[in-house]
N, CA, C and O atoms as a printed pandas DataFrame, in Angstrom:
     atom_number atom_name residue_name chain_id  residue_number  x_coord  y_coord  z_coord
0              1         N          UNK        A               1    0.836   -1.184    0.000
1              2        CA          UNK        A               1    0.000    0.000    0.000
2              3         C          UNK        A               1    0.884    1.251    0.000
3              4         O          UNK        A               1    1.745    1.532    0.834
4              5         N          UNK        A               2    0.487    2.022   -1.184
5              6        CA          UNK        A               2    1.136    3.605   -1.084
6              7         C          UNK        A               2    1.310    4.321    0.217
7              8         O          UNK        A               2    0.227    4.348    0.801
8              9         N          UNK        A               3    2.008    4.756    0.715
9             10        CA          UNK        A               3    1.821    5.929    1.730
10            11         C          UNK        A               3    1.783    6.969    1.488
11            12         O          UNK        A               3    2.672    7.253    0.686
12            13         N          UNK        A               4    0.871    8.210    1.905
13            14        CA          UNK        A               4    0.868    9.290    1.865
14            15         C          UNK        A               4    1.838   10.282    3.343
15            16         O          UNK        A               4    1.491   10.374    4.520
16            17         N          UNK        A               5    2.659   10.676    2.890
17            18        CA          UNK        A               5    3.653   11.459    3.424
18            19         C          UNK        A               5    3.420   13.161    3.636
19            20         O          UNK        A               5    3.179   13.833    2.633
20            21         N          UNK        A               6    3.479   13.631    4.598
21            22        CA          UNK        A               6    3.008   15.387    4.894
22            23         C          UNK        A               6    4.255   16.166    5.933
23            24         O          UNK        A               6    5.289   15.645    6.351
24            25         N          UNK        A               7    3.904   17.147    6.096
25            26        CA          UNK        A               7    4.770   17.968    7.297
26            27         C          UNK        A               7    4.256   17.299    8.369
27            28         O          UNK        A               7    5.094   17.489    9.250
28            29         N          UNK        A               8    3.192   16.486    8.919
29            30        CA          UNK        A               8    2.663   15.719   10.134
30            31         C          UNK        A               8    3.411   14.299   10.494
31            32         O          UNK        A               8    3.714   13.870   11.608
32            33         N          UNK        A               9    3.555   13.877    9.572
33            34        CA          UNK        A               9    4.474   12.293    9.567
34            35         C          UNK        A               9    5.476   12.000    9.016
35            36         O          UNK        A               9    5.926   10.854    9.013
36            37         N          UNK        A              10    6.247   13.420    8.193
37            38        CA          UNK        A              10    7.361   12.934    7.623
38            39         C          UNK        A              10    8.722   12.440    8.462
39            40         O          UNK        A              10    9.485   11.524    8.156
40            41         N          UNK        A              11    8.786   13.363    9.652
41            42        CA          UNK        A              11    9.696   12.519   10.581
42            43         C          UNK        A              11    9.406   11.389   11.112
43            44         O          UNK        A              11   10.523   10.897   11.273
44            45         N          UNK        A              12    8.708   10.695   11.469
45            46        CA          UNK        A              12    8.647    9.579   11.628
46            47         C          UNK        A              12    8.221    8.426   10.593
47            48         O          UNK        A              12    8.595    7.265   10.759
48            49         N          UNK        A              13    7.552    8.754    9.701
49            50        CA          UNK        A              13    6.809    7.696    9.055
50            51         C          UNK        A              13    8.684    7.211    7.457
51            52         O          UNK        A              13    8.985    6.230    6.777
52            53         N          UNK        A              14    9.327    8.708    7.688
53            54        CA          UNK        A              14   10.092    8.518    6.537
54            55         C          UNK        A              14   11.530    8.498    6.897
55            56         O          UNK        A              14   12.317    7.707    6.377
56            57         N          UNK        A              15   12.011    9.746    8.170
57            58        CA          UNK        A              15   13.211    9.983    8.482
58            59         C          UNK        A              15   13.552    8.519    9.107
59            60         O          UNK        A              15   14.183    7.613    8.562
60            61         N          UNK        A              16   12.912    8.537   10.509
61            62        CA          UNK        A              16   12.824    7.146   11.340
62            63         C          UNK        A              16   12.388    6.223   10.914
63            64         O          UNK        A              16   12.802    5.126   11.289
64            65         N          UNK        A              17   11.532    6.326   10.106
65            66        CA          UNK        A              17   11.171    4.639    9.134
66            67         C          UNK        A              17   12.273    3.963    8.874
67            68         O          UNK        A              17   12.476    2.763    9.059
68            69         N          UNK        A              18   13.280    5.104    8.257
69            70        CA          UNK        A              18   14.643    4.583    7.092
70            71         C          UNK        A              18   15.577    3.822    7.960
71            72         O          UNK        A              18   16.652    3.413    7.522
72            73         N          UNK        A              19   15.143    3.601    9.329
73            74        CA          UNK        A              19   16.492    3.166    9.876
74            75         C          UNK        A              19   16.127    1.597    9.483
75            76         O          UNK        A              19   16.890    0.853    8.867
76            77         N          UNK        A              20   15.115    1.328    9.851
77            78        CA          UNK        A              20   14.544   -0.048    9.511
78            79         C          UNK        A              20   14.643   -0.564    8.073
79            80         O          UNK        A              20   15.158   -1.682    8.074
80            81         N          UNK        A              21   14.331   -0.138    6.863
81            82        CA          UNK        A              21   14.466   -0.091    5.572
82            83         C          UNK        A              21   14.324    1.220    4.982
83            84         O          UNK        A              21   14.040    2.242    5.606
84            85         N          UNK        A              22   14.594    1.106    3.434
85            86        CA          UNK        A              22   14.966    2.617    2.921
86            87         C          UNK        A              22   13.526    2.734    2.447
87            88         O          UNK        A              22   12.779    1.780    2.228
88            89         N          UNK        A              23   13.163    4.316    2.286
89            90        CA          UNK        A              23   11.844    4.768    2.339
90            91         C          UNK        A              23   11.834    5.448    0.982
91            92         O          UNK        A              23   12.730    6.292    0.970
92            93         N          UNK        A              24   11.158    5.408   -0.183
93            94        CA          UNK        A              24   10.854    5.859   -1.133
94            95         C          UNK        A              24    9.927    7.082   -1.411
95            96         O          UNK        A              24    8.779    6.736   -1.692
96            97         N          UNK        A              25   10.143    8.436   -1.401
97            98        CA          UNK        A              25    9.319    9.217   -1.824
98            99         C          UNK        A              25    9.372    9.954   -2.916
99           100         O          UNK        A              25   10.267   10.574   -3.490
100          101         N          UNK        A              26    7.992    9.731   -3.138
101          102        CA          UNK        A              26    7.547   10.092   -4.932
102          103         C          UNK        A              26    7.074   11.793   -4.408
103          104         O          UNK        A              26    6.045   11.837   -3.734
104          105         N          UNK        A              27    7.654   12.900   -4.644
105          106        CA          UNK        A              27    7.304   13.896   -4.576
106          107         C          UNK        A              27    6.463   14.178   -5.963
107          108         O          UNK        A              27    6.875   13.810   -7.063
108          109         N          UNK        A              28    5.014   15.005   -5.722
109          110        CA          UNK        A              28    4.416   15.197   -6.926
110          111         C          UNK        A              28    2.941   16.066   -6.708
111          112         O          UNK        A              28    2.158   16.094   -5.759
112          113         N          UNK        A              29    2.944   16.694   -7.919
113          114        CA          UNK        A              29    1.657   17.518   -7.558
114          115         C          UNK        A              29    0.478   16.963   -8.235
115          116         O          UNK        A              29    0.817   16.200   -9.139
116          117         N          UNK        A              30   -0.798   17.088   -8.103
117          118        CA          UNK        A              30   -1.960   16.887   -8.803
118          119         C          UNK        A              30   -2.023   17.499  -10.318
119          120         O          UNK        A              30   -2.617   16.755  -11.098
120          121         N          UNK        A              31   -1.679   18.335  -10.706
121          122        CA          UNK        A              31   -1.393   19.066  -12.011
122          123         C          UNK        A              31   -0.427   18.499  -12.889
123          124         O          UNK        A              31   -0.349   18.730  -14.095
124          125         N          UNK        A              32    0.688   17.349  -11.873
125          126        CA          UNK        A              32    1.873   17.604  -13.211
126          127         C          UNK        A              32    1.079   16.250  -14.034
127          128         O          UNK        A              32    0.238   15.488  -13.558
128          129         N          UNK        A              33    1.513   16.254  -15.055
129          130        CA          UNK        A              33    1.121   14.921  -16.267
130          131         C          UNK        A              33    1.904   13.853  -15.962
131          132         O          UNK        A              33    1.448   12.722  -15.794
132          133         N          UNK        A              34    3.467   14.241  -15.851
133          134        CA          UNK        A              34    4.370   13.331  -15.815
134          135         C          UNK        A              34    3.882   11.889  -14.437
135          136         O          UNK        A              34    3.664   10.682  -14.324
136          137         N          UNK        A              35    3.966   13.390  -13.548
137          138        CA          UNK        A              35    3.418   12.808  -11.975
138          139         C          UNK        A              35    1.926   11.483  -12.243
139          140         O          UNK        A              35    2.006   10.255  -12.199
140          141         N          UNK        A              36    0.828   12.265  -12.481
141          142        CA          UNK        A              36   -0.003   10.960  -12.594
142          143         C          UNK        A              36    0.197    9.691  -13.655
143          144         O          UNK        A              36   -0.565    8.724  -13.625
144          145         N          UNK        A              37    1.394    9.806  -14.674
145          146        CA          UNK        A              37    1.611    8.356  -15.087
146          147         C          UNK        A              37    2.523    7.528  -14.107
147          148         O          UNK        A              37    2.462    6.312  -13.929
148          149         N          UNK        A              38    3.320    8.359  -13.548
149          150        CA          UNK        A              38    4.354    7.710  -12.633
150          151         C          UNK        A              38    3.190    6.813  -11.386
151          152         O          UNK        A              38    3.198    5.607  -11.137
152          153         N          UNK        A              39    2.389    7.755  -10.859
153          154        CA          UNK        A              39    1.043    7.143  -10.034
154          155         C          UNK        A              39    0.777    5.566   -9.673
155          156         O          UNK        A              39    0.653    4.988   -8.593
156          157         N          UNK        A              40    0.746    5.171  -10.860
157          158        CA          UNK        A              40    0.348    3.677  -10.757
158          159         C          UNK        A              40    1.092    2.706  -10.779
159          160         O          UNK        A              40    0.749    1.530  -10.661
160          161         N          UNK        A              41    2.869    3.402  -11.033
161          162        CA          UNK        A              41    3.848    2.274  -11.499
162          163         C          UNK        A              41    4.443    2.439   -9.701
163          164         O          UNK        A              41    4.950    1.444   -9.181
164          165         N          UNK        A              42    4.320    3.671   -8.941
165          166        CA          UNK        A              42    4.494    3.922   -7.564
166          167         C          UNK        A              42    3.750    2.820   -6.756
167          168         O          UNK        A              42    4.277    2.329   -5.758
168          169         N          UNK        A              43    2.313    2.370   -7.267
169          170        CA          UNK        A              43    1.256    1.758   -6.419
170          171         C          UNK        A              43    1.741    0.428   -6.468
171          172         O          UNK        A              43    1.452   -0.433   -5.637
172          173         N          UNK        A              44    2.622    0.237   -7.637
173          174        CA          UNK        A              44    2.467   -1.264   -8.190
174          175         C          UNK        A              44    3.823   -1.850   -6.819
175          176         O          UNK        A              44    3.772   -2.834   -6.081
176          177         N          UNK        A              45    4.863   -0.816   -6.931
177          178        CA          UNK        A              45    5.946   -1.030   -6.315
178          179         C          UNK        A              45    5.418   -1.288   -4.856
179          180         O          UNK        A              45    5.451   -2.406   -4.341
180          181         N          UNK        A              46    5.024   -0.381   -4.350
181          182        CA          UNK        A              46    4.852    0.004   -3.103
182          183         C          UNK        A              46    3.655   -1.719   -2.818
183          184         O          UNK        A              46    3.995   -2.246   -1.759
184          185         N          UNK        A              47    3.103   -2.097   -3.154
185          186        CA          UNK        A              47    2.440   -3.944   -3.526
186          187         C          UNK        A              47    3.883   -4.631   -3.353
187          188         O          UNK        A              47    4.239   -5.169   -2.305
188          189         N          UNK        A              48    4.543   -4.557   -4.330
189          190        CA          UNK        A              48    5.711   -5.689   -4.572
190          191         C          UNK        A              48    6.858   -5.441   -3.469
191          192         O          UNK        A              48    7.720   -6.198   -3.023
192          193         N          UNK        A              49    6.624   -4.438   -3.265
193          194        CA          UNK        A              49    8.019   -4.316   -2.351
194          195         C          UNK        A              49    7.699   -4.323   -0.394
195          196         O          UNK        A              49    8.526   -4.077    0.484
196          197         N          UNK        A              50    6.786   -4.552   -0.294
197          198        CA          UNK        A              50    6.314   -4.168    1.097
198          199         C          UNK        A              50    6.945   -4.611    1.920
199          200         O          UNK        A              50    6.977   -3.869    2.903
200          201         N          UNK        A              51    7.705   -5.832    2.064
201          202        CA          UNK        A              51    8.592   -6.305    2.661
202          203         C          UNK        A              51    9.899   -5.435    2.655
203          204         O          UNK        A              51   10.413   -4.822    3.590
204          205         N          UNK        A              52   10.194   -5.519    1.682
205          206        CA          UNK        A              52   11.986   -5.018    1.875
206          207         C          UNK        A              52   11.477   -3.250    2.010
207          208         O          UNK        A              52   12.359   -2.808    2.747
208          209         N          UNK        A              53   10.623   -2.177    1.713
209          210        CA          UNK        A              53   10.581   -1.282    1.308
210          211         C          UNK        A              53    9.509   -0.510    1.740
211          212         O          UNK        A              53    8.575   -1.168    2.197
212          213         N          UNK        A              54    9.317    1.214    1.721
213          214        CA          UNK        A              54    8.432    1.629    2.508
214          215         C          UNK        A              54    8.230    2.698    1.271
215          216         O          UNK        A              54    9.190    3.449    1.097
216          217         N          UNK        A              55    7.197    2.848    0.463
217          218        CA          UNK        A              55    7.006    3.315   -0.674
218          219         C          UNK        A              55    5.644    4.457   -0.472
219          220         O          UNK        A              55    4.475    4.195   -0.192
220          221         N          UNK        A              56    6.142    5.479   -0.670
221          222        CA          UNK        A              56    4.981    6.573   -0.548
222          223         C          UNK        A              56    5.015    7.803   -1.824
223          224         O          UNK        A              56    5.588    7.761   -2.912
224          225         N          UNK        A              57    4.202    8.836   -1.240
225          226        CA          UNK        A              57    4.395    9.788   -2.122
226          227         C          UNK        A              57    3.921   11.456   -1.469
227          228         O          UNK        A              57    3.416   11.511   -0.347
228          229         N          UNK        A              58    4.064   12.292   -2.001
229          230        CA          UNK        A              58    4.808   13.489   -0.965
230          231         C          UNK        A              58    4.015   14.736   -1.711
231          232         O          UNK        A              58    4.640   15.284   -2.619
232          233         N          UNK        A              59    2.789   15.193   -1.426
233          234        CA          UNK        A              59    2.369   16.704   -2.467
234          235         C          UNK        A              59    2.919   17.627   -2.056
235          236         O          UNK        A              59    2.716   18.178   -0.974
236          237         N          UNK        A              60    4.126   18.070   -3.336
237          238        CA          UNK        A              60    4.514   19.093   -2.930
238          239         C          UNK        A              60    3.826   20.491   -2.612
239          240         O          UNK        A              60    4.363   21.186   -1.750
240          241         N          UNK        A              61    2.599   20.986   -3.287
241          242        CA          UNK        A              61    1.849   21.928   -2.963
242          243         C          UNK        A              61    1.226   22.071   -1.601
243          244         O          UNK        A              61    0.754   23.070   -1.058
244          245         N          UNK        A              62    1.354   20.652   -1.121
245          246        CA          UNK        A              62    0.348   20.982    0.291
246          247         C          UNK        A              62    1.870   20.442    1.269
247          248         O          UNK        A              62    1.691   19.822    2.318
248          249         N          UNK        A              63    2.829   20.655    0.941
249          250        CA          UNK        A              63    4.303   20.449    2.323
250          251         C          UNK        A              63    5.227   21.138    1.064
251          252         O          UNK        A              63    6.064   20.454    0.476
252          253         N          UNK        A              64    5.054   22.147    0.819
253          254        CA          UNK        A              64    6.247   22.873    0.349
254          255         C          UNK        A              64    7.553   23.066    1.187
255          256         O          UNK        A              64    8.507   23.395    0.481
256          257         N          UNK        A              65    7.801   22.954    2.384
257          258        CA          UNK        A              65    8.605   23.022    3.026
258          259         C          UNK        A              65    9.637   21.811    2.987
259          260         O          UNK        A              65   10.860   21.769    2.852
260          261         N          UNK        A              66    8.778   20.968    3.136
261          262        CA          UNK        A              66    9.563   19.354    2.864
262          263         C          UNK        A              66   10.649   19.309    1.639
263          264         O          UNK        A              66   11.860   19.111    1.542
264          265         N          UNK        A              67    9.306   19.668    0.552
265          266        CA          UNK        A              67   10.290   19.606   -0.692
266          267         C          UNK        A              67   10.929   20.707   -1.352
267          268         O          UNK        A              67   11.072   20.599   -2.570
268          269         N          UNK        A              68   11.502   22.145   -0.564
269          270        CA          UNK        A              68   11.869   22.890   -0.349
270          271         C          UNK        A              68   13.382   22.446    0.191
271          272         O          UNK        A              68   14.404   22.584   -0.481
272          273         N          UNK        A              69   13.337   21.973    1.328
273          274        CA          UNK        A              69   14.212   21.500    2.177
274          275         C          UNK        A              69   15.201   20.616    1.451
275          276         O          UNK        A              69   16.406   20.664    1.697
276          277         N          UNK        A              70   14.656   19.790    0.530
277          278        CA          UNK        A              70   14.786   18.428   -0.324
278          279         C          UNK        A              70   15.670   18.911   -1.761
279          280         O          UNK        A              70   16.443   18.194   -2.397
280          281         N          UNK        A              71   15.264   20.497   -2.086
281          282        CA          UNK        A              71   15.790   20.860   -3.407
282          283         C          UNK        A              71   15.031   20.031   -4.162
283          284         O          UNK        A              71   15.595   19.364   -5.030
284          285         N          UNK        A              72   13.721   19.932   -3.982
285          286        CA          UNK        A              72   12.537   19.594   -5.377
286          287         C          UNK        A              72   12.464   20.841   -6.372
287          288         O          UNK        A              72   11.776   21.829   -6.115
288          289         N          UNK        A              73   13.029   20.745   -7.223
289          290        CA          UNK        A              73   12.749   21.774   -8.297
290          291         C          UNK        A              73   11.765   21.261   -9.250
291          292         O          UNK        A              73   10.777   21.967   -9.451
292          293         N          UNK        A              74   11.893   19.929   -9.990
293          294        CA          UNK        A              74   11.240   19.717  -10.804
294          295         C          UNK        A              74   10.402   18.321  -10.567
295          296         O          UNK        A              74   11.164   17.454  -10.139
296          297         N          UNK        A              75    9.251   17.926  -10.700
297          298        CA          UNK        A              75    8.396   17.075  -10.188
298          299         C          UNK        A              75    8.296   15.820  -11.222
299          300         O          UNK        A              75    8.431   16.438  -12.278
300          301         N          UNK        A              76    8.198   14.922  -11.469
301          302        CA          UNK        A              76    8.387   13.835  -10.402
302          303         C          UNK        A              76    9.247   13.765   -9.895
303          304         O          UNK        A              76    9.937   13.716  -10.914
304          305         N          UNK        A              77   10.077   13.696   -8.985
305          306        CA          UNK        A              77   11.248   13.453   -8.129
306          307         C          UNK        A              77   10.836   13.020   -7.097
307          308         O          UNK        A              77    9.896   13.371   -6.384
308          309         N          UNK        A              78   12.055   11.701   -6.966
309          310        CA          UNK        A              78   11.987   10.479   -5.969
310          311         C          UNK        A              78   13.511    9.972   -5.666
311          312         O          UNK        A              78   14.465    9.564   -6.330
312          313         N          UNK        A              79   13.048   10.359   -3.571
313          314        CA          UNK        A              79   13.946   10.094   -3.202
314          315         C          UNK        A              79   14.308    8.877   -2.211
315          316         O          UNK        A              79   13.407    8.514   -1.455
316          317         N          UNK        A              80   15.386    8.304   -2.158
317          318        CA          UNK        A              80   15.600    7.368   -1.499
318          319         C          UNK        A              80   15.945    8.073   -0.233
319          320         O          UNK        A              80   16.399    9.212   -0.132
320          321         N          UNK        A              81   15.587    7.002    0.974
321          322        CA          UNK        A              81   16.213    7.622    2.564
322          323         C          UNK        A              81   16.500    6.230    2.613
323          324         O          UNK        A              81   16.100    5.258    1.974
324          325         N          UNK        A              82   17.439    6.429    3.706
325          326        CA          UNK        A              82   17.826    4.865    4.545
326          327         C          UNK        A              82   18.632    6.044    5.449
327          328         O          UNK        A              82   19.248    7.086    5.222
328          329         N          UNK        A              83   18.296    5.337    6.458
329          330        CA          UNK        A              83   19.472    5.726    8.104
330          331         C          UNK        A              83   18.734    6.901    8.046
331          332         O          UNK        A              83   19.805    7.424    8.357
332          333         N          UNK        A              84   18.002    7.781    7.959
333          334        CA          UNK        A              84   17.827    9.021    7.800
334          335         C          UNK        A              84   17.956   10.302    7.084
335          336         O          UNK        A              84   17.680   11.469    7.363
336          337         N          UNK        A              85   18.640    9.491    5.724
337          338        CA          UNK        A              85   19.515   10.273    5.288
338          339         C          UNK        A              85   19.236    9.962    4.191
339          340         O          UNK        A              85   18.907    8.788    4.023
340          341         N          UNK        A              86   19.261   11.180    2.641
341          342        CA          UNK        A              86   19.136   10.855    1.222
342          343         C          UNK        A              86   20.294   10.324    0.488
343          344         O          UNK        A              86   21.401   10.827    0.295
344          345         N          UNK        A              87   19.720    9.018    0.063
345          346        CA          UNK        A              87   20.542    8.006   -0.912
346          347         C          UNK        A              87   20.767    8.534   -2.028
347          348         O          UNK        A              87   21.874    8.795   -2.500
348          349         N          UNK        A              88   19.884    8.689   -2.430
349          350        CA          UNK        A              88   19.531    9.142   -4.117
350          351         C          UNK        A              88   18.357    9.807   -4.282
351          352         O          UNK        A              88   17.334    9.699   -3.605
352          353         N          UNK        A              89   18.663   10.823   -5.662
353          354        CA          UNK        A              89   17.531   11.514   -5.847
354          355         C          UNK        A              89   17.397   11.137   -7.754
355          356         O          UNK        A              89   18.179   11.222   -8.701
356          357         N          UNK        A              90   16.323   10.815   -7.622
357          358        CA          UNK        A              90   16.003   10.646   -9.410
358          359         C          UNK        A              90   14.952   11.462   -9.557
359          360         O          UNK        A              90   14.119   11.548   -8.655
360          361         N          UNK        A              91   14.834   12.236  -10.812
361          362        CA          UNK        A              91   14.166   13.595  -11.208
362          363         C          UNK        A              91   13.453   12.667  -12.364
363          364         O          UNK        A              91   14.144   11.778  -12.860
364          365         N          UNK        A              92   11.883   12.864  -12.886
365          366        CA          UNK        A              92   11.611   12.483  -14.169
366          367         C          UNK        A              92   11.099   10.995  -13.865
367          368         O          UNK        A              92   11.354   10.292  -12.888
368          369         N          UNK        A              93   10.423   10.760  -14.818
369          370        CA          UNK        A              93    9.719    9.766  -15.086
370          371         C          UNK        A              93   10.969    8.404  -15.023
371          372         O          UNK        A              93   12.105    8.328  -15.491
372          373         N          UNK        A              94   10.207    7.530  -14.290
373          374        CA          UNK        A              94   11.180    6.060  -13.849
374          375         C          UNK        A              94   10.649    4.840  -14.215
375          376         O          UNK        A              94    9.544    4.663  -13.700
376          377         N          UNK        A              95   11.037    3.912  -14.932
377          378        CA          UNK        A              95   10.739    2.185  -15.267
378          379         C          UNK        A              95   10.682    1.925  -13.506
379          380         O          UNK        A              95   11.050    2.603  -12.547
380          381         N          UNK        A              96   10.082    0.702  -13.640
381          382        CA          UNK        A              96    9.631    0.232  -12.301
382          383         C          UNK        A              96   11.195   -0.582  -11.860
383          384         O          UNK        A              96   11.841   -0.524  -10.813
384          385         N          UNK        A              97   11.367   -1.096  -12.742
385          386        CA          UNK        A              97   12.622   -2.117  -13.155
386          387         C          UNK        A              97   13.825   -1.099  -12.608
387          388         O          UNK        A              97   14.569   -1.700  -11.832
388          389         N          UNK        A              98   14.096   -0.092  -12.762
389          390        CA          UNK        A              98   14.941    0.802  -12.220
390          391         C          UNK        A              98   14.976    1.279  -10.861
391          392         O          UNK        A              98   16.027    1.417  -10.234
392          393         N          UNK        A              99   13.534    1.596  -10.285
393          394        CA          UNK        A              99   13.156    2.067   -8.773
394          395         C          UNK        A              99   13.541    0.722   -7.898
395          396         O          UNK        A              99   14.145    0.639   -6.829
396          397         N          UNK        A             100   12.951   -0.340   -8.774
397          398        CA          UNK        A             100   13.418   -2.014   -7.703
398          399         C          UNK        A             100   14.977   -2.121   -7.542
399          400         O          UNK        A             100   15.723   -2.374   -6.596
400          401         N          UNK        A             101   15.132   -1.851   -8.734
401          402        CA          UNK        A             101   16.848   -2.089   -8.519
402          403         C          UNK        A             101   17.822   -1.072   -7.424
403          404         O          UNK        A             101   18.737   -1.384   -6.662
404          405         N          UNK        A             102   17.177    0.267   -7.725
405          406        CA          UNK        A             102   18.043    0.971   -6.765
406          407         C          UNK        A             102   17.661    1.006   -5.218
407          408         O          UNK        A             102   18.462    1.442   -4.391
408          409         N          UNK        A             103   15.999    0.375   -4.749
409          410        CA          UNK        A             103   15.808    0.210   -3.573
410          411         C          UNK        A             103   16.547   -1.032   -2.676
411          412         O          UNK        A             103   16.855   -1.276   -1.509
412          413         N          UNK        A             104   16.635   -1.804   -4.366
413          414        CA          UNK        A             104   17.526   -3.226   -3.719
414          415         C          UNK        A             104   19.128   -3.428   -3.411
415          416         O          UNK        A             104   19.901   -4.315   -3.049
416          417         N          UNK        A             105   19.133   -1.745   -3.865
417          418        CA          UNK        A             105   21.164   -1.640   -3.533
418          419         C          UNK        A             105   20.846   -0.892   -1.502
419          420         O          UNK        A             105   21.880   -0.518   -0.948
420          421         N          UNK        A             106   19.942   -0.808   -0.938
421          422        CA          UNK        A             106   19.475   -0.424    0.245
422          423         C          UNK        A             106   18.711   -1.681    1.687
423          424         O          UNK        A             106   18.304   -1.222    2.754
């Protein structure tokens, strides 16, 4: 199941999540195009990976601060955490086959 991520739970549900496994957030707004195709390939992961992985997604319009903080300039962007800390940041539309692989170097 997707998680939805805010300024209310991002420290715990994402910072402190990561110590346990690395936490995936899909930063994205309701408007972008790119963002709602990415949508469903996010849902599919966040199913397949539930075990090893903690897969959510982040509106930047309603926690600008978050992804402010994050250096979100351009939307879709998805970042990896583990330990608390950002792994990786991928900007732009992602194969599913690519998001598995880099959650599985975590």
């Amino acid at each position: 199941m997707t998680k939805h991520f805010n300024n209310d739970n991002f420290q715990k549900e994402v910072i402190d999540a990561s110590k346990d496994k690395p936490v995936l957030v899909d930063f994205f707004a309701e408007w972008c195009g790119p963002c709602k195709m990415m949508s469903p390939v996010i849902d599919e992961l966040a199913d397949e990976m539930k075990e090893n992985a903690i897969i959510g997604k982040l509106n930047t319009e309603e926690s600008q601060a978050i992804a402010g903080k994050y250096n979100v300039m351009s939307i879709p962007t998805l970042i990896v955490f583990k330990d608390g800390e950002v792994k990786e940041t991928l900007v732009g539309m992602q194969p599913k086959e690519s998001l598995q692989a880099t959650l599985k170097k975590y």
